[in-house]
N, C-alpha and C positions, 0 to 999 in steps of 0.2 A: 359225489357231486349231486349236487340237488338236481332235482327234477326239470326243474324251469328252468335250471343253467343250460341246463346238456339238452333242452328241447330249442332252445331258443340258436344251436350251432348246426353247424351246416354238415351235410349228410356224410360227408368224407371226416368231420370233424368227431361224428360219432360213431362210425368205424372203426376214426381210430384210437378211441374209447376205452370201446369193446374188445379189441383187438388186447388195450392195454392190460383191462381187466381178467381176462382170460390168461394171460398169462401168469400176472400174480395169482391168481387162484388157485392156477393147477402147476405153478413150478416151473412152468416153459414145460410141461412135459407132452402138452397136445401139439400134433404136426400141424403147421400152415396148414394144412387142408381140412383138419378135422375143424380148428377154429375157425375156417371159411366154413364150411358147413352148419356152425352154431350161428355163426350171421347170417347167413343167407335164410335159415329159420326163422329167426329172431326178426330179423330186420332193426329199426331204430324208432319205428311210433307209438311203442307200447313199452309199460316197465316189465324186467322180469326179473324173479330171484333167481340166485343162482345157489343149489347146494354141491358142495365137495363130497361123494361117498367113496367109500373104497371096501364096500361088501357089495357083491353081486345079485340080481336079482330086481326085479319092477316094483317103482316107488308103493308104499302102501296108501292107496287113494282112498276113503271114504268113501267120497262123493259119487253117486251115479251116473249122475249128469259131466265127468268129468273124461278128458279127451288126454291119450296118453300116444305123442305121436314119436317113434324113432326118430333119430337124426342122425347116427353112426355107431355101430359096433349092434351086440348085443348082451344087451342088459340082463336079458330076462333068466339066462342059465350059468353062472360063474361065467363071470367076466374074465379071460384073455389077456385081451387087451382094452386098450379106454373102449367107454361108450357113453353116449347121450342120449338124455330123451326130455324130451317138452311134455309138460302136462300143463292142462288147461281146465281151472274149477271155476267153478261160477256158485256164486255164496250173498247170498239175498241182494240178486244183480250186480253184484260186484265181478269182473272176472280178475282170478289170482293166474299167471305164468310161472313155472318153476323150470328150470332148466335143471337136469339131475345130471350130473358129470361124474361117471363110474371113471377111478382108477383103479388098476389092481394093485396091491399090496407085493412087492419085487421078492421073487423067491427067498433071498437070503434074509429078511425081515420077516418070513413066515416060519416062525420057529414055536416048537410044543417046549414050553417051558415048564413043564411038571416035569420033574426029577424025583 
């Protein structure tokens, strides 16, 4: 959706957005509550990307000046279960949001395939 579509809808209308796009992202596989928790971050007046990873471990940031804040789970030692996290760069006054959405890889998809 463009920018000036989804800015110009009303605050429940991009909710339910977010709500929608969270789900295609991750497969339905985040609980109500975790994606509550991604909006309640987030909120609806700012864009953000969203990355899919599924190796564990805190985004690799460059930037100094850049704000890495949790949102659920933890990222930063092998990933469990899901986690999020918000980072915030700022790049000659621009500021960039990324929203990092760790799943893990389901046991029986974690196979050593050297033979």
């Amino acid at each position: 959706m463009r920018n000036q579509a989804f800015q110009a809808r009303t605050e429940t209308e991009k909710r339910r957005k977010l709500e929608v796009v969270l789900r295609q992202l991750t497969g339905n596989y985040l609980t109500a509550q975790q994606r509550q928790l991604i909006s309640h971050m987030v909120g609806c007046g700012q864009q953000y990307n969203f990355r899919l990873c599924q190796e564990s471990g805190m985004p690799d940031v460059m930037d100094d000046q850049a704000v890495v804040r949790p949102i659920f789970g933890d990222a930063a030692d092998g990933v469990n279960g899901p986690a999020a996290v918000l980072v915030r760069t700022t790049d000659q006054g621009e500021v960039s949001n990324t929203i990092y959405i760790y799943l893990p890889i389901p046991r029986e998809e974690k196979r050593d395939d050297t033979r």
